[in-house]
C-alpha positions as CSV (number, residue, x, y, z in Angstrom):
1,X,32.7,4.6,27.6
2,X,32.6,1.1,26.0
3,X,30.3,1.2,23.3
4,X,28.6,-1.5,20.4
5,X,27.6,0.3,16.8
6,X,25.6,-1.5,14.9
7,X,25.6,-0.5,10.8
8,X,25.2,-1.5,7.7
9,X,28.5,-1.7,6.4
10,X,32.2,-0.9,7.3
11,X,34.3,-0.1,4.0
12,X,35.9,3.2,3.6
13,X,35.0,3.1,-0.3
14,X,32.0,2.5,-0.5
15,X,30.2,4.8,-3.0
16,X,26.9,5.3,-0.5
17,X,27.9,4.2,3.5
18,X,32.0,5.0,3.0
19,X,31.3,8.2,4.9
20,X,30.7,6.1,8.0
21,X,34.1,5.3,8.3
22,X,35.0,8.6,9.4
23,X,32.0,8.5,12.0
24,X,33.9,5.5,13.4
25,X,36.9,7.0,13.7
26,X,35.3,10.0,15.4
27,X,33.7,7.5,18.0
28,X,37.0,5.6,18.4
29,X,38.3,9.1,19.8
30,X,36.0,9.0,22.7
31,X,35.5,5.5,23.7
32,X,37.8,3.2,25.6
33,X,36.4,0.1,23.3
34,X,34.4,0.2,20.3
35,X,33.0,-2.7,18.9
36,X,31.0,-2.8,15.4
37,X,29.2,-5.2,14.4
38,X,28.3,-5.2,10.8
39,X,26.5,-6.6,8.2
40,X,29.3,-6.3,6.0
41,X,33.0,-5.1,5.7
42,X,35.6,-4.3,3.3
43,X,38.6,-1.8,3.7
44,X,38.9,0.0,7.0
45,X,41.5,1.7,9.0
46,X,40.5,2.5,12.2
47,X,42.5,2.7,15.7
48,X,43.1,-0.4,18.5
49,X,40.3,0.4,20.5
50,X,38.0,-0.7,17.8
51,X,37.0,-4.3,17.2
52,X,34.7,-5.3,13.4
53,X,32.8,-8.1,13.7
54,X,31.3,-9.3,10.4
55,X,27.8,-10.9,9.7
56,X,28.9,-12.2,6.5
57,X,27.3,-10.8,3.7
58,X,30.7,-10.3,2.2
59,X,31.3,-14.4,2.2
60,X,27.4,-14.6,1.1
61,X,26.2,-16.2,3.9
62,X,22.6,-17.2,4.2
63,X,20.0,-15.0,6.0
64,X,19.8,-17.8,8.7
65,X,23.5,-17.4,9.4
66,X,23.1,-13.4,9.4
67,X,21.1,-13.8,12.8
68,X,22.8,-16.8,14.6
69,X,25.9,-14.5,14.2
70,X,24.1,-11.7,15.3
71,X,22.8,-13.1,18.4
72,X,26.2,-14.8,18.8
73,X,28.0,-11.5,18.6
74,X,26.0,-9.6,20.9
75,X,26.5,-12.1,23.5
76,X,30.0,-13.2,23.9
77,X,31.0,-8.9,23.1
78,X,27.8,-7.8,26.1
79,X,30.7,-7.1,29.0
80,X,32.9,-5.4,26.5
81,X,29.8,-2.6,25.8
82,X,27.5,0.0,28.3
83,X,25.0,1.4,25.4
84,X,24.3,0.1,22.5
85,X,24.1,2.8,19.0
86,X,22.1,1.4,16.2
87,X,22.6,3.5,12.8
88,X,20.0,3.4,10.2
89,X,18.6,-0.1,10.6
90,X,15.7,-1.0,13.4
91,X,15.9,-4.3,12.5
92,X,18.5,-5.1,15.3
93,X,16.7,-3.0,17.7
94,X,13.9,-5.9,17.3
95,X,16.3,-8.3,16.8
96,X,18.6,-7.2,20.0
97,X,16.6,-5.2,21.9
98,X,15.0,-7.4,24.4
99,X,18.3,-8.9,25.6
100,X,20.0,-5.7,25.8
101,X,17.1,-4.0,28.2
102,X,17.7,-7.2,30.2
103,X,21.5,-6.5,30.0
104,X,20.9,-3.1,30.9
105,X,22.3,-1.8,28.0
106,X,21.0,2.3,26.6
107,X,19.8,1.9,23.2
108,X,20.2,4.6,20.9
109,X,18.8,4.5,17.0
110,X,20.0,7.1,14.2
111,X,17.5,7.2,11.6
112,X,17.3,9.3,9.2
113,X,14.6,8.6,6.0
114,X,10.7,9.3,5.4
115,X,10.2,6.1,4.9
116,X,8.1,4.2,8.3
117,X,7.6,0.5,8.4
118,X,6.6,-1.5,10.7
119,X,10.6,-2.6,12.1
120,X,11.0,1.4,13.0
121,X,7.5,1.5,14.9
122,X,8.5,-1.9,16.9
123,X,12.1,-0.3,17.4
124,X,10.8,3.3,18.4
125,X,9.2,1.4,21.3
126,X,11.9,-0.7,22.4
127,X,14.8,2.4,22.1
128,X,15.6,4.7,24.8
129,X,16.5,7.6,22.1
130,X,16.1,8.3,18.6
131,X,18.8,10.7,16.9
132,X,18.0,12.6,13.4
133,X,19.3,14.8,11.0
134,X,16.0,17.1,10.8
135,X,12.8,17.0,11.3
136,X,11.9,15.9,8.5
137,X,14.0,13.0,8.7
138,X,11.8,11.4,11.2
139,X,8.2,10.8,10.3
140,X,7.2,9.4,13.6
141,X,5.8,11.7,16.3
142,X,8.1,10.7,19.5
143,X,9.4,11.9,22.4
144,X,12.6,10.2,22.3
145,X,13.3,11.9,19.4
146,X,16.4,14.7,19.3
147,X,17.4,16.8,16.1
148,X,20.9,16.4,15.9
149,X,21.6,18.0,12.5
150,X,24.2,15.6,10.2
151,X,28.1,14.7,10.5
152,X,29.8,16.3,7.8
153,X,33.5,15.7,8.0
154,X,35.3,19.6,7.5
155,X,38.6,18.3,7.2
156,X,38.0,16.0,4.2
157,X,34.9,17.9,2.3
158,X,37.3,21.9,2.3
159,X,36.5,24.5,-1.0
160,X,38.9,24.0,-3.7
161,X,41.7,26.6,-3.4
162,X,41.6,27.4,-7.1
163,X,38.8,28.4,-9.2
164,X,37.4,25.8,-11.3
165,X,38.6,25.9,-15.5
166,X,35.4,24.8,-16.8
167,X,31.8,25.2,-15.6
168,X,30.9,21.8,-14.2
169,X,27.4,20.4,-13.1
170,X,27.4,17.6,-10.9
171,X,24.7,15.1,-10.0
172,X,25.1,11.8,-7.5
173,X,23.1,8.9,-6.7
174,X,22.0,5.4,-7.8
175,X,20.7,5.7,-11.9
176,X,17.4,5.2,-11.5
177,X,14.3,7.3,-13.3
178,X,13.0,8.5,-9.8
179,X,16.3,10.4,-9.9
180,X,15.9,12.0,-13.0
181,X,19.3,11.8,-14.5
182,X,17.9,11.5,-18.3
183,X,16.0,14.2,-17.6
184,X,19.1,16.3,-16.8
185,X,20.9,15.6,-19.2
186,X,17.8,16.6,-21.6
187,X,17.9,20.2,-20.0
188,X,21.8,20.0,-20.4
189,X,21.2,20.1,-23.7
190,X,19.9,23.9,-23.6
191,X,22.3,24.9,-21.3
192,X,25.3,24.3,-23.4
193,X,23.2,26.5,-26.1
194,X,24.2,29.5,-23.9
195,X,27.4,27.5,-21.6
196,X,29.1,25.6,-24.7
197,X,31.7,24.9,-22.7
198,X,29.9,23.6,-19.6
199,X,30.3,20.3,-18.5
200,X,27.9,17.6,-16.9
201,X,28.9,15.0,-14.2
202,X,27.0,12.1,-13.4
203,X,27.8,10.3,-10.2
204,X,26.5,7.0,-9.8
205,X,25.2,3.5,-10.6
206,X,22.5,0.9,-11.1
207,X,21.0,-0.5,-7.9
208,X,18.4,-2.5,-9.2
209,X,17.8,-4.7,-12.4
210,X,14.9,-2.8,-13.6
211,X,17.2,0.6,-13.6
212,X,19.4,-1.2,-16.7
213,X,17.0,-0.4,-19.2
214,X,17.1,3.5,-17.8
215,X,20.9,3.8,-17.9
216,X,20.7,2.5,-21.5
217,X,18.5,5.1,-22.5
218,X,20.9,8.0,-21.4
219,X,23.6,6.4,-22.9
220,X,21.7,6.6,-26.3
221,X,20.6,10.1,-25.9
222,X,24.0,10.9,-25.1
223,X,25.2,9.0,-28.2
224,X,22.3,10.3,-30.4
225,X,23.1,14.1,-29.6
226,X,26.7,14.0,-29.5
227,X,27.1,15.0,-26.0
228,X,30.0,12.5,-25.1
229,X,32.7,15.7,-24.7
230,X,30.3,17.5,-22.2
231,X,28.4,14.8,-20.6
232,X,30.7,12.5,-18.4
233,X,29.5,9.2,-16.5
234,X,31.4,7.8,-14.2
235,X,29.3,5.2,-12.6
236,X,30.5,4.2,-9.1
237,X,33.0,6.7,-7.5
238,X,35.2,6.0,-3.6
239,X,33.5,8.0,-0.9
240,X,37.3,8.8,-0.6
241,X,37.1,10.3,-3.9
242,X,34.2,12.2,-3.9
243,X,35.8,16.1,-2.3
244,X,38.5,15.9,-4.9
245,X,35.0,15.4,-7.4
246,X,33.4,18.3,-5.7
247,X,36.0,20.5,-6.4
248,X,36.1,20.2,-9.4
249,X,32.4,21.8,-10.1
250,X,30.2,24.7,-9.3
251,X,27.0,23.5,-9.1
252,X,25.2,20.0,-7.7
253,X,22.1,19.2,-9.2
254,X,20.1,17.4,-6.2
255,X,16.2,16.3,-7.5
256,X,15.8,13.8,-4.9
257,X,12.2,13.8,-2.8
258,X,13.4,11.3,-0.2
259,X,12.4,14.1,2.7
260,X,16.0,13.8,4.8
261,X,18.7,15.9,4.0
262,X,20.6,14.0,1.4
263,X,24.2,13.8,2.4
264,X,25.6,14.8,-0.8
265,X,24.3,18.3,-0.8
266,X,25.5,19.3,2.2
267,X,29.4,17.7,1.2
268,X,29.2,19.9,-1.4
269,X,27.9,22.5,0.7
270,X,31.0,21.9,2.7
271,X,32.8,22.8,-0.5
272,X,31.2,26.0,-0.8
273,X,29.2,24.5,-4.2
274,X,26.0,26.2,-5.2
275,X,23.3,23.4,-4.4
276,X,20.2,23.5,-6.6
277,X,17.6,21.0,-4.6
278,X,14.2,20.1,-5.2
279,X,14.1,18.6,-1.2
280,X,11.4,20.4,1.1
281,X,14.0,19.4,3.8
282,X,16.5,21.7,2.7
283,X,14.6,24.5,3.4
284,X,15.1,26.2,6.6
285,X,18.9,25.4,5.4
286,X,19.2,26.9,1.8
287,X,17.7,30.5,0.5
288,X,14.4,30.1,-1.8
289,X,16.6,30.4,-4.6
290,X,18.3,27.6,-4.8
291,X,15.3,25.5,-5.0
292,X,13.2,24.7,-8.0
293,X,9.5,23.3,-8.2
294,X,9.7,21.4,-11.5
295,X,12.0,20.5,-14.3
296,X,11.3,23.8,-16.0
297,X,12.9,26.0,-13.8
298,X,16.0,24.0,-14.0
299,X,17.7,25.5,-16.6
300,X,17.2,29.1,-16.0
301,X,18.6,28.1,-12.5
302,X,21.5,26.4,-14.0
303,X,22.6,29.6,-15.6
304,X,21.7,31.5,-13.0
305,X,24.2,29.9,-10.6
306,X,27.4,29.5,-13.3
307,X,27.3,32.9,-13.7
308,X,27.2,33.9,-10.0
309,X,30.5,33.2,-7.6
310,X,29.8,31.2,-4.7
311,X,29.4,34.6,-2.5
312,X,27.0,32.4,0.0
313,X,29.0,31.0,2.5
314,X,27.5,27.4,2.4
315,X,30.5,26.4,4.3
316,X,30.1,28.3,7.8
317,X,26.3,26.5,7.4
318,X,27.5,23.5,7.5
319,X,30.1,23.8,10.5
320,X,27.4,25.7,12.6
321,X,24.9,23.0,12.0
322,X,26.3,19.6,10.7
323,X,29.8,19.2,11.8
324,X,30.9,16.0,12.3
325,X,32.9,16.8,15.3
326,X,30.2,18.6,17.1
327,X,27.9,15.9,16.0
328,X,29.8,12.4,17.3
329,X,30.4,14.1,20.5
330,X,26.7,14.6,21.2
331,X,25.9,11.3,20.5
332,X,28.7,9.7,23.0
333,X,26.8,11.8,25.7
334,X,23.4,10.9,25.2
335,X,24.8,7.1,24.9
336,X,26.9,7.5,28.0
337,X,23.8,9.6,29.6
Protein backbone atom coordinates (compact mmCIF):
# COMPACT_ATOMS: atom_id res chain seq x y z
CA UNK A 1 0.00 0.00 0.00
CA UNK A 2 1.54 3.35 -1.14
CA UNK A 3 -0.30 6.00 0.45
CA UNK A 4 -0.46 10.29 0.45
CA UNK A 5 -1.79 11.89 4.11
CA UNK A 6 -2.62 15.06 3.89
CA UNK A 7 -2.73 17.15 7.48
CA UNK A 8 -2.34 20.03 9.09
CA UNK A 9 0.86 19.81 10.71
CA UNK A 10 3.67 17.28 11.37
CA UNK A 11 5.51 18.14 14.83
CA UNK A 12 5.59 15.72 17.61
CA UNK A 13 5.19 18.71 20.21
CA UNK A 14 2.73 20.35 19.26
CA UNK A 15 0.33 21.23 22.17
CA UNK A 16 -3.00 20.46 19.87
CA UNK A 17 -2.03 18.16 16.40
CA UNK A 18 1.34 16.44 18.21
CA UNK A 19 -0.79 13.32 18.71
CA UNK A 20 -0.69 12.88 14.93
CA UNK A 21 2.64 11.94 15.01
CA UNK A 22 1.90 8.68 16.44
CA UNK A 23 -0.92 8.14 13.85
CA UNK A 24 1.96 8.43 11.25
CA UNK A 25 4.00 6.13 12.69
CA UNK A 26 1.04 3.66 12.98
CA UNK A 27 0.48 4.20 9.08
CA UNK A 28 4.23 3.83 8.40
CA UNK A 29 3.75 0.26 9.86
CA UNK A 30 1.52 -0.85 7.11
CA UNK A 31 2.42 0.99 4.05
CA UNK A 32 5.33 0.34 1.75
CA UNK A 33 5.63 4.37 1.18
CA UNK A 34 4.03 7.05 2.99
CA UNK A 35 4.16 10.42 1.80
CA UNK A 36 2.71 13.55 3.86
CA UNK A 37 2.20 16.46 2.75
CA UNK A 38 1.75 19.16 5.14
CA UNK A 39 1.00 22.47 5.86
CA UNK A 40 3.54 22.76 8.24
CA UNK A 41 6.37 20.74 10.05
CA UNK A 42 8.60 20.89 12.96
CA UNK A 43 10.12 17.79 14.94
CA UNK A 44 9.39 14.38 13.73
CA UNK A 45 10.77 11.03 13.89
CA UNK A 46 9.29 8.71 11.82
CA UNK A 47 10.64 5.47 9.84
CA UNK A 48 12.28 5.43 5.94
CA UNK A 49 9.26 4.58 4.24
CA UNK A 50 7.92 7.94 5.08
CA UNK A 51 8.67 11.06 3.01
CA UNK A 52 7.32 15.04 4.69
CA UNK A 53 6.84 17.40 2.22
CA UNK A 54 6.21 20.93 3.57
CA UNK A 55 3.90 23.76 2.32
CA UNK A 56 5.75 26.31 4.05
CA UNK A 57 3.93 27.86 6.65
CA UNK A 58 6.89 27.25 8.89
CA UNK A 59 9.19 29.67 6.42
CA UNK A 60 5.87 32.08 6.20
CA UNK A 61 5.21 31.70 2.84
CA UNK A 62 2.40 33.39 1.17
CA UNK A 63 -1.03 31.77 0.67
CA UNK A 64 -0.26 31.89 -3.23
CA UNK A 65 2.85 29.72 -2.56
CA UNK A 66 0.79 27.32 -0.21
CA UNK A 67 -1.22 26.10 -3.37
CA UNK A 68 1.46 26.17 -6.21
CA UNK A 69 3.27 23.80 -3.75
CA UNK A 70 0.33 21.91 -3.23
CA UNK A 71 -0.50 21.22 -6.72
CA UNK A 72 3.33 20.82 -7.30
CA UNK A 73 3.53 18.16 -4.64
CA UNK A 74 0.68 16.17 -5.64
CA UNK A 75 1.93 15.81 -8.98
CA UNK A 76 5.60 14.93 -9.19
CA UNK A 77 4.68 12.33 -5.66
CA UNK A 78 1.03 10.85 -7.94
CA UNK A 79 3.12 7.35 -8.96
CA UNK A 80 4.58 7.14 -5.50
CA UNK A 81 0.66 6.98 -3.94
CA UNK A 82 -2.73 4.44 -4.61
CA UNK A 83 -5.33 6.40 -2.27
CA UNK A 84 -5.19 9.44 -1.01
CA UNK A 85 -6.19 10.11 3.22
CA UNK A 86 -7.13 13.63 3.90
CA UNK A 87 -7.31 14.37 7.86
CA UNK A 88 -9.41 17.15 9.15
CA UNK A 89 -9.15 19.66 6.26
CA UNK A 90 -11.58 19.43 3.05
CA UNK A 91 -9.93 22.09 1.62
CA UNK A 92 -7.54 19.74 -0.36
CA UNK A 93 -10.19 17.49 -1.19
CA UNK A 94 -11.45 20.65 -3.43
CA UNK A 95 -8.16 21.68 -3.96
CA UNK A 96 -6.87 17.96 -5.19
CA UNK A 97 -9.74 16.20 -5.75
CA UNK A 98 -10.41 16.52 -9.37
CA UNK A 99 -6.90 15.44 -10.43
CA UNK A 100 -6.79 12.61 -8.20
CA UNK A 101 -10.32 10.99 -9.47
CA UNK A 102 -8.64 11.53 -12.86
CA UNK A 103 -5.48 9.77 -11.47
CA UNK A 104 -7.59 7.15 -10.09
CA UNK A 105 -6.61 7.71 -6.79
CA UNK A 106 -9.45 6.50 -3.48
CA UNK A 107 -10.04 9.45 -1.48
CA UNK A 108 -10.62 9.20 2.01
CA UNK A 109 -11.49 12.30 4.52
CA UNK A 110 -11.33 12.06 8.48
CA UNK A 111 -13.41 14.70 9.95
CA UNK A 112 -14.26 15.01 13.00
CA UNK A 113 -16.08 18.61 14.33
CA UNK A 114 -19.78 20.05 14.25
CA UNK A 115 -18.87 22.64 12.45
CA UNK A 116 -20.20 22.31 8.34
CA UNK A 117 -19.04 24.86 5.74
CA UNK A 118 -19.38 24.96 2.58
CA UNK A 119 -15.40 23.26 1.74
CA UNK A 120 -16.83 19.97 3.74
CA UNK A 121 -20.20 19.95 1.52
CA UNK A 122 -17.96 20.37 -1.77
CA UNK A 123 -15.50 17.72 -0.32
CA UNK A 124 -18.30 15.26 0.88
CA UNK A 125 -19.19 15.08 -2.84
CA UNK A 126 -15.94 14.69 -4.32
CA UNK A 127 -14.61 11.81 -1.50
CA UNK A 128 -15.17 8.26 -1.84
CA UNK A 129 -15.35 7.81 2.23
CA UNK A 130 -15.74 9.85 5.09
CA UNK A 131 -14.23 8.44 8.56
CA UNK A 132 -15.37 9.81 12.09
CA UNK A 133 -15.01 9.55 15.60
CA UNK A 134 -18.91 9.43 16.42
CA UNK A 135 -21.81 10.40 15.24
CA UNK A 136 -21.89 13.30 16.38
CA UNK A 137 -18.75 14.22 14.94
CA UNK A 138 -20.30 14.42 11.60
CA UNK A 139 -23.16 16.76 11.04
CA UNK A 140 -23.77 15.86 7.47
CA UNK A 141 -26.24 13.04 6.56
CA UNK A 142 -24.00 10.69 4.11
CA UNK A 143 -23.58 7.54 3.07
CA UNK A 144 -19.99 7.52 2.75
CA UNK A 145 -19.84 8.02 6.21
CA UNK A 146 -18.28 5.15 8.70
CA UNK A 147 -18.02 5.58 12.62
CA UNK A 148 -14.64 4.63 13.35
CA UNK A 149 -14.42 5.62 17.01
CA UNK A 150 -10.90 7.67 17.80
CA UNK A 151 -7.02 6.62 17.90
CA UNK A 152 -5.92 6.73 21.31
CA UNK A 153 -2.32 5.63 21.63
CA UNK A 154 -2.35 2.71 24.88
CA UNK A 155 1.15 2.51 25.05
CA UNK A 156 1.92 6.26 25.70
CA UNK A 157 -1.53 7.51 27.59
CA UNK A 158 -1.13 4.02 30.61
CA UNK A 159 -2.64 4.84 34.55
CA UNK A 160 -0.08 6.05 36.84
CA UNK A 161 1.31 3.15 38.89
CA UNK A 162 1.20 5.13 42.13
CA UNK A 163 -1.51 6.89 43.65
CA UNK A 164 -1.50 10.51 43.25
CA UNK A 165 -0.09 12.80 46.63
CA UNK A 166 -2.37 15.60 46.22
CA UNK A 167 -5.89 15.89 44.76
CA UNK A 168 -5.32 17.42 41.34
CA UNK A 169 -8.01 18.93 38.87
CA UNK A 170 -6.96 19.26 35.47
CA UNK A 171 -8.42 21.33 32.55
CA UNK A 172 -6.82 21.62 28.78
CA UNK A 173 -7.42 23.68 25.82
CA UNK A 174 -6.88 27.05 24.19
CA UNK A 175 -7.74 30.10 27.12
CA UNK A 176 -10.57 31.42 25.72
CA UNK A 177 -14.04 32.48 27.69
CA UNK A 178 -16.02 29.78 25.53
CA UNK A 179 -13.90 27.40 27.55
CA UNK A 180 -14.71 28.64 30.82
CA UNK A 181 -11.42 28.41 32.57
CA UNK A 182 -12.19 31.67 34.85
CA UNK A 183 -15.17 30.23 35.56
CA UNK A 184 -13.32 27.10 37.08
CA UNK A 185 -11.21 28.54 38.76
CA UNK A 186 -14.20 30.65 40.57
CA UNK A 187 -15.79 27.26 41.59
CA UNK A 188 -12.15 26.17 42.71
CA UNK A 189 -12.54 28.52 45.05
CA UNK A 190 -15.28 26.49 47.13
CA UNK A 191 -13.82 23.42 46.53
CA UNK A 192 -10.69 24.07 48.44
CA UNK A 193 -13.27 25.28 51.35
CA UNK A 194 -13.88 21.48 51.85
CA UNK A 195 -10.28 20.04 49.62
CA UNK A 196 -7.72 22.64 51.09
CA UNK A 197 -5.18 20.82 49.74
CA UNK A 198 -6.57 20.30 46.17
CA UNK A 199 -4.85 21.49 43.39
CA UNK A 200 -5.97 23.13 39.98
CA UNK A 201 -4.19 22.60 36.62
CA UNK A 202 -4.70 24.67 33.70
CA UNK A 203 -3.47 23.41 30.41
CA UNK A 204 -3.24 25.70 27.67
CA UNK A 205 -2.86 29.00 25.84
CA UNK A 206 -4.20 32.01 23.93
CA UNK A 207 -5.17 31.30 20.29
CA UNK A 208 -6.52 34.43 19.41
CA UNK A 209 -5.81 38.22 20.27
CA UNK A 210 -9.13 38.86 21.66
CA UNK A 211 -8.59 35.89 24.36
CA UNK A 212 -5.54 38.22 26.00
CA UNK A 213 -7.80 40.28 27.80
CA UNK A 214 -9.50 36.81 29.31
CA UNK A 215 -6.25 35.31 30.43
CA UNK A 216 -5.59 38.57 32.19
CA UNK A 217 -8.57 38.43 34.09
CA UNK A 218 -7.72 34.93 35.63
CA UNK A 219 -4.47 35.92 36.43
CA UNK A 220 -5.96 38.74 38.62
CA UNK A 221 -8.56 36.65 40.25
CA UNK A 222 -5.88 34.33 40.95
CA UNK A 223 -3.77 37.14 42.30
CA UNK A 224 -6.63 38.91 44.09
CA UNK A 225 -7.70 35.63 46.10
CA UNK A 226 -4.40 34.28 46.79
CA UNK A 227 -4.75 31.13 44.86
CA UNK A 228 -1.14 31.08 43.35
CA UNK A 229 -0.16 27.74 45.68
CA UNK A 230 -3.29 25.77 44.36
CA UNK A 231 -4.02 27.19 41.10
CA UNK A 232 -1.17 26.39 38.54
CA UNK A 233 -0.93 27.59 34.75
CA UNK A 234 1.14 26.30 32.65
CA UNK A 235 0.28 27.66 29.26
CA UNK A 236 1.40 25.55 26.35
CA UNK A 237 2.43 21.96 27.29
CA UNK A 238 4.41 18.94 24.56
CA UNK A 239 1.76 16.53 23.33
CA UNK A 240 4.85 14.38 24.56
CA UNK A 241 4.30 15.64 27.85
CA UNK A 242 0.85 15.48 28.42
CA UNK A 243 0.48 11.37 30.11
CA UNK A 244 3.17 12.17 32.48
CA UNK A 245 0.47 15.50 33.21
CA UNK A 246 -2.36 13.17 33.38
CA UNK A 247 -0.94 11.14 35.91
CA UNK A 248 -0.43 13.40 37.98
CA UNK A 249 -4.30 14.16 38.61
CA UNK A 250 -7.65 12.56 39.35
CA UNK A 251 -10.01 14.44 37.71
CA UNK A 252 -10.32 16.43 34.09
CA UNK A 253 -12.56 19.07 33.93
CA UNK A 254 -13.88 19.01 30.19
CA UNK A 255 -16.77 22.03 29.51
CA UNK A 256 -16.28 22.09 25.94
CA UNK A 257 -19.65 22.04 23.53
CA UNK A 258 -17.81 21.46 20.31
CA UNK A 259 -20.07 18.11 19.69
CA UNK A 260 -16.99 15.54 18.72
CA UNK A 261 -15.38 13.70 21.28
CA UNK A 262 -12.64 15.91 22.49
CA UNK A 263 -9.43 14.03 22.42
CA UNK A 264 -8.28 15.06 25.76
CA UNK A 265 -10.93 13.27 27.70
CA UNK A 266 -10.55 10.15 26.32
CA UNK A 267 -6.31 10.36 26.98
CA UNK A 268 -7.22 10.79 30.20
CA UNK A 269 -9.66 8.23 30.05
CA UNK A 270 -6.84 6.08 28.89
CA UNK A 271 -5.28 6.93 32.26
CA UNK A 272 -8.08 5.70 34.18
CA UNK A 273 -8.93 9.69 35.21
CA UNK A 274 -12.40 10.47 36.35
CA UNK A 275 -13.75 12.79 33.34
CA UNK A 276 -16.35 15.28 34.30
CA UNK A 277 -17.79 16.61 30.63
CA UNK A 278 -20.42 18.82 29.69
CA UNK A 279 -20.23 17.19 25.76
CA UNK A 280 -23.58 15.47 24.59
CA UNK A 281 -21.13 13.33 22.58
CA UNK A 282 -19.76 11.66 25.41
CA UNK A 283 -22.75 10.12 26.25
CA UNK A 284 -23.27 6.72 25.04
CA UNK A 285 -19.39 6.63 26.35
CA UNK A 286 -19.48 7.92 30.05
CA UNK A 287 -22.22 6.99 32.92
CA UNK A 288 -24.82 10.01 33.59
CA UNK A 289 -22.77 10.86 36.39
CA UNK A 290 -19.96 12.18 35.12
CA UNK A 291 -21.78 14.79 33.27
CA UNK A 292 -23.02 18.04 34.50
CA UNK A 293 -25.77 20.47 32.91
CA UNK A 294 -24.47 23.91 34.20
CA UNK A 295 -21.78 25.46 36.28
CA UNK A 296 -23.64 24.69 39.42
CA UNK A 297 -23.33 21.28 39.54
CA UNK A 298 -19.71 21.47 39.13
CA UNK A 299 -18.61 21.59 42.40
CA UNK A 300 -20.61 19.15 44.13
CA UNK A 301 -19.33 16.84 41.20
CA UNK A 302 -15.77 17.89 41.96
CA UNK A 303 -16.08 16.47 45.37
CA UNK A 304 -17.89 13.85 44.46
CA UNK A 305 -15.19 12.35 42.25
CA UNK A 306 -11.91 13.26 44.73
CA UNK A 307 -13.47 11.30 47.16
CA UNK A 308 -14.26 8.20 45.00
CA UNK A 309 -11.22 5.91 43.57
CA UNK A 310 -11.21 5.45 39.97
CA UNK A 311 -13.20 2.01 40.42
CA UNK A 312 -14.71 2.63 36.58
CA UNK A 313 -12.50 1.09 34.32
CA UNK A 314 -12.28 4.03 31.79
CA UNK A 315 -9.31 2.29 30.46
CA UNK A 316 -10.86 -1.07 29.00
CA UNK A 317 -13.45 1.75 27.24
CA UNK A 318 -11.05 3.14 25.59
CA UNK A 319 -9.13 0.06 24.15
CA UNK A 320 -12.56 -1.56 23.10
CA UNK A 321 -13.57 1.47 21.37
CA UNK A 322 -10.79 4.00 20.48
CA UNK A 323 -7.48 2.27 20.20
CA UNK A 324 -5.22 3.56 18.02
CA UNK A 325 -4.00 0.24 16.82
CA UNK A 326 -7.33 -1.06 16.00
CA UNK A 327 -8.20 2.29 14.59
CA UNK A 328 -5.09 2.89 11.81
CA UNK A 329 -5.53 -0.51 10.67
CA UNK A 330 -9.15 0.08 9.62
CA UNK A 331 -8.37 2.97 7.92
CA UNK A 332 -5.39 1.25 5.68
CA UNK A 333 -8.24 -1.15 4.52
CA UNK A 334 -10.83 1.02 3.60
CA UNK A 335 -7.92 3.18 1.73
CA UNK A 336 -6.47 0.03 0.12
CA UNK A 337 -10.36 -1.25 -0.43
Amino acid sequence: MKLLIITQKVDKNDPVLGFFHQWLLEFAKYCEQLTIICLQKGEYNLPGNVKVLTLGKEYKRTRFQYIKNFYKYTWQERKNYDAVFVHMNPEYVVLGGLCWKWWHKKIVLWYTHKSVNLKLRLATKIVDEILTASQQSFRLPSKKLRVMGHGIDLEQFVPSSTPTALPIILQMGRISETKGQLKVVKIFREVLAKKPKAQLFLVGTVAREQDKQYEKDIYTYIKKYNLSDSVKMFGAVAHTQVPQLLQQCQILVNVSQTGSLDKDVLEAMACNIHPIVTNEAFKNLLPAENFITSFEQLTEKIIFFLNRPTDIKYRSIIANEHNLKVLIPNIIKICAA
